[in-house]
Structures are given as C-alpha cells and as structure tokens.
C-alpha positions in Angstrom: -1.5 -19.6 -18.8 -2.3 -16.2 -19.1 -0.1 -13.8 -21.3 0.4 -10.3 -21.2 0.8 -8.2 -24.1 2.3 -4.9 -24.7 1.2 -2.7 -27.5 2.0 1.2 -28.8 -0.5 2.5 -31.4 -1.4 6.2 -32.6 -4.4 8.3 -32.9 -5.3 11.2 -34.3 -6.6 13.6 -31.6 -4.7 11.3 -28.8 -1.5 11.1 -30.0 0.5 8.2 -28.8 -1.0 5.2 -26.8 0.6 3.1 -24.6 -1.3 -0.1 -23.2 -1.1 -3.5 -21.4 -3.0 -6.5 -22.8 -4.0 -9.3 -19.8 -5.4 -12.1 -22.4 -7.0 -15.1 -20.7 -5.6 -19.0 -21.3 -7.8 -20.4 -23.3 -7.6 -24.2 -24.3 -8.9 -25.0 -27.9 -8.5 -21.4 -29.4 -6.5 -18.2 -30.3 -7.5 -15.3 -28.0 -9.1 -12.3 -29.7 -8.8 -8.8 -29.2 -12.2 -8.6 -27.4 -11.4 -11.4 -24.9 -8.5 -8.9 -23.7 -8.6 -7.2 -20.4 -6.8 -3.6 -20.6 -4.6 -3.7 -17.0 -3.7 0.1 -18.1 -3.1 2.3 -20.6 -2.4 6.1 -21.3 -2.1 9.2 -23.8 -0.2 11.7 -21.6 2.7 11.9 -23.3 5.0 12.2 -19.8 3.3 9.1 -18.5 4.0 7.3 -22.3 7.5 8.6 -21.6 7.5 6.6 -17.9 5.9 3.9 -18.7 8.5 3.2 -21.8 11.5 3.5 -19.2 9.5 1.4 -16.5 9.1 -1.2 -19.7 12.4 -1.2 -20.8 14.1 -4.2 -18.8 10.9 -6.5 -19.5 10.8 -5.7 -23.3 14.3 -6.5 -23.7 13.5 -10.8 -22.4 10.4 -10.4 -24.2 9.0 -13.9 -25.9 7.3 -12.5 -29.1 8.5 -11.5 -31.3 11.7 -10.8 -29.5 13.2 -8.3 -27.5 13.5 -4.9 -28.2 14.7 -1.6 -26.2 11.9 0.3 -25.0 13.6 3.5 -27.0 12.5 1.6 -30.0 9.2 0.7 -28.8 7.0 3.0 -30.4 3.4 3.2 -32.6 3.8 1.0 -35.8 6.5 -1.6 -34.2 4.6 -4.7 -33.3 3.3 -5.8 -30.0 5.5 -7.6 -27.8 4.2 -10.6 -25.7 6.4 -10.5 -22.2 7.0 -13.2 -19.8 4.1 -14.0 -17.3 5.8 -12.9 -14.0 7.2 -9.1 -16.1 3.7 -9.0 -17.1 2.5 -8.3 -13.5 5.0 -6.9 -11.9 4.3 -4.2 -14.9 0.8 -4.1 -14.5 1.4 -2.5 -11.0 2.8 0.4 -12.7 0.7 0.5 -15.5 -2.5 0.6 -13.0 -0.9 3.6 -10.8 0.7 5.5 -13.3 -2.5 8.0 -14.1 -1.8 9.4 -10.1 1.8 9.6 -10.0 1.8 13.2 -11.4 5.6 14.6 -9.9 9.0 13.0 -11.0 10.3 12.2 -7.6 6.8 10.0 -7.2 7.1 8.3 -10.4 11.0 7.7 -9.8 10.6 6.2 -5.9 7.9 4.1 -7.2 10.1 3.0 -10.3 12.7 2.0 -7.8 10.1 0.1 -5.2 8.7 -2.0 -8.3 12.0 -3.0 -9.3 13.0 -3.7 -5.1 9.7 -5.5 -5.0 10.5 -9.1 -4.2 9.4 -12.1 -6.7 7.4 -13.9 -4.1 5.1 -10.9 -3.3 4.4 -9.7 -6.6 1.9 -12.2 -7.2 -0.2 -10.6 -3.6 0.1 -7.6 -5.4 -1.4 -7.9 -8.7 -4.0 -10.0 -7.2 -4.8 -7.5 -4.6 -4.8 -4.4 -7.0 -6.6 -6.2 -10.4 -9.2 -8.6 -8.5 -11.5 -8.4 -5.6 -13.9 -5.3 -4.6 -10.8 -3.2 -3.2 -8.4 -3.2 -6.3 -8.4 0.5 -5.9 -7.6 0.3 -2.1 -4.8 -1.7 -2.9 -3.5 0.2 -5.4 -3.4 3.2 -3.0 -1.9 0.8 -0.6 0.7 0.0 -2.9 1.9 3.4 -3.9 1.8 4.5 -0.1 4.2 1.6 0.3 6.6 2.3 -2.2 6.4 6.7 -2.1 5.8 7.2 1.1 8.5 5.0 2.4 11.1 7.4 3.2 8.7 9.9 5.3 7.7 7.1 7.2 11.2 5.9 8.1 12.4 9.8 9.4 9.2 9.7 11.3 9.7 6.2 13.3 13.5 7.5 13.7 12.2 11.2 15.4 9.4 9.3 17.5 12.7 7.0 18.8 14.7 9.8 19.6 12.1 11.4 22.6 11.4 7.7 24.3 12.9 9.6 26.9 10.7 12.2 27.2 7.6 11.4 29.6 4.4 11.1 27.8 1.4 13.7 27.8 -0.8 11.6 29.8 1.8 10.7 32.8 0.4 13.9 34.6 -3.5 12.5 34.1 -2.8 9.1 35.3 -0.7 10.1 38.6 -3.7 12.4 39.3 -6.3 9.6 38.6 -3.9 7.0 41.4 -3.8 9.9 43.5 -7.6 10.2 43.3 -8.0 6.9 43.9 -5.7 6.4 46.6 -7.2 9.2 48.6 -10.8 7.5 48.0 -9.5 4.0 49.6 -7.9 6.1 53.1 -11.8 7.6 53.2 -13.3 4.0 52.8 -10.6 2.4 55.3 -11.3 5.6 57.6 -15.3 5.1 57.4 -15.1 1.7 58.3 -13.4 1.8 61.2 -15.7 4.7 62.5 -18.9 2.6 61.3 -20.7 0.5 63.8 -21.2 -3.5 64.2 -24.1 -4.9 61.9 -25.7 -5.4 65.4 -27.2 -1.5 64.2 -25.8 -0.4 67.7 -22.3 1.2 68.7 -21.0 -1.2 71.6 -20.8 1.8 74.8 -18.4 1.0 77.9 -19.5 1.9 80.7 -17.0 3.8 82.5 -15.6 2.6 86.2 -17.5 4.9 89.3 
C-alpha cells in the first residue's frame, strides 16, 4: 500500500520546510526519495505554523517511528510515516494550504477537514491529486468547507420571502392575457368567416 510521510527540514535562504511524502507500494524494493510524490509542502512560516496544528492529531498515532506532538515536530527530528487514511485526509490540507491566506479561512477549513466523514475522504483526495481537474476540486473543496456558513444564511433569507410574488408574475399574467385576447379574435373571426364553399350563404328575405 501506499505510505505517506511527513518530514520538516531547514534551509538556508528558506527557512523552515514543511512537506508531505506520497511514496508508491512497491513489491520487491525499498522506495527512494526520487520515487516520492510531494502532495504539498511550504516555507511561509504562518502556513508551517498551520500545517503543524492541522498535523498534530495524525502525528500523535503515527507508525514510524512513533508518535510525536506536532509542537515537537520540527527541522532535525526525524520523519514520521502516518497511517494511510491520516495521510489523505492531510494531504487535503497540505494541497490548499498555499490559498488559505486569513485565519478565519484556515480555521473553518481546519474544522471541515476534521468534520469530513471517513467514507468521503477517499472521493476527495482522488478528486483533488488525480485526474485533469485536481485544481477544480481543490477549489471545490475549499468552497465546501469556507464558504459553508454564507451559503447556509443565504438559503435561510431566500426561505424567508417565499411569500413574496416573484419578479416575473407581472410578465407571465401579461403574456396569458395576450394570449387570451388573441384566441377571443380567432373565435370571433371564425364565426364572421364564410363556408369553404368561397361564398357567404344570403337569405332571401320574405316579399
């Protein structure tokens, strides 16, 4: 099976580096660093910040070599190798992180990931990391989980004016109106039209 790695390193002009490993199952040999896919990684030292908190409860069941807090996860501790189904449910933040630039963003799409039910995750990370719209369902993704709120206080003001009759009420009662006064002019003209024998039937009148 695939296994997802996480790993903190320093540079000198970047600074601190935080990045996710995806490293392919591969039967016969041990992976190597260039067989590795990169699912994310970042330098900005907010989004390191982020991505250590959203990291936190998945480096604590870690498999190799054992959990740690994500405090403690930092540049010169080794790598830690998490569980297959942590591994993608942090991918999906680690591949939207670099546009969640505001707090309240960051911390509404923290809580979605966590909300984010087991059996979907897998649609997820398949839809954002594979295909030819991973970026259309990474935007997709972080509409549904920052966006959510708006949404809701929209549906709930649209509800409160079913009431209220809409815009184009006035246009259609004009249009049946229309069209009722065109079928009296059709009824009216045939009655005054003549029989298909061309000629209007004349009776003669009594002497």
């Amino acid at each position: 099976m695939e296994r997802f790695r996480l790993r903190m390193r320093q540079e000198m002009k970047r600074g601190q580096i935080i990045e996710l490993h995806l490293f392919p199952n591969m039967p016969g040999r041990t992976p190597r660093e260039a067989d590795a896919r990169v699912m994310g990684s970042s330098s900005s030292p907010e989004t390191v910040q982020w991505l250590r908190q959203v990291s936190d409860p998945y480096l604590r069941q870690a498999e190799e070599p054992g959990p740690i807090n994500g405090a403690d996860f930092r540049p010169g501790v080794p790598p830690r190798w998490l569980k297959h189904a942590d591994g993608m449910r942090l991918a999906l933040a680690f591949g939207s992180a670099r546009y969640l630039t505001k707090p309240a963003a960051r911390e509404m799409f923290r809580h979605g990931l966590d909300e984010l039910p087991a059996e979907v995750v897998l649609y997820w990370f398949t839809l954002c990391f594979y295909g030819y719209r991973q970026l259309a369902g990474r935007a997709a993704l972080r509409t549904l989980f920052t966006y959510g709120q708006p949404e809701q206080e929209e549906g709930a003001t649209a509800g409160g004016h079913r009431g209220k009759k809409p815009k184009d009420a006035g246009q259609r009662d004009l249009f049946s109106a229309e069209a009722g006064g065109a079928a009296t002019n059709r009824t009216a003209d045939e009655e005054k039209a003549p029989p298909k024998g061309g000629q209007r039937k004349v009776t003669n009148a009594p002497q």
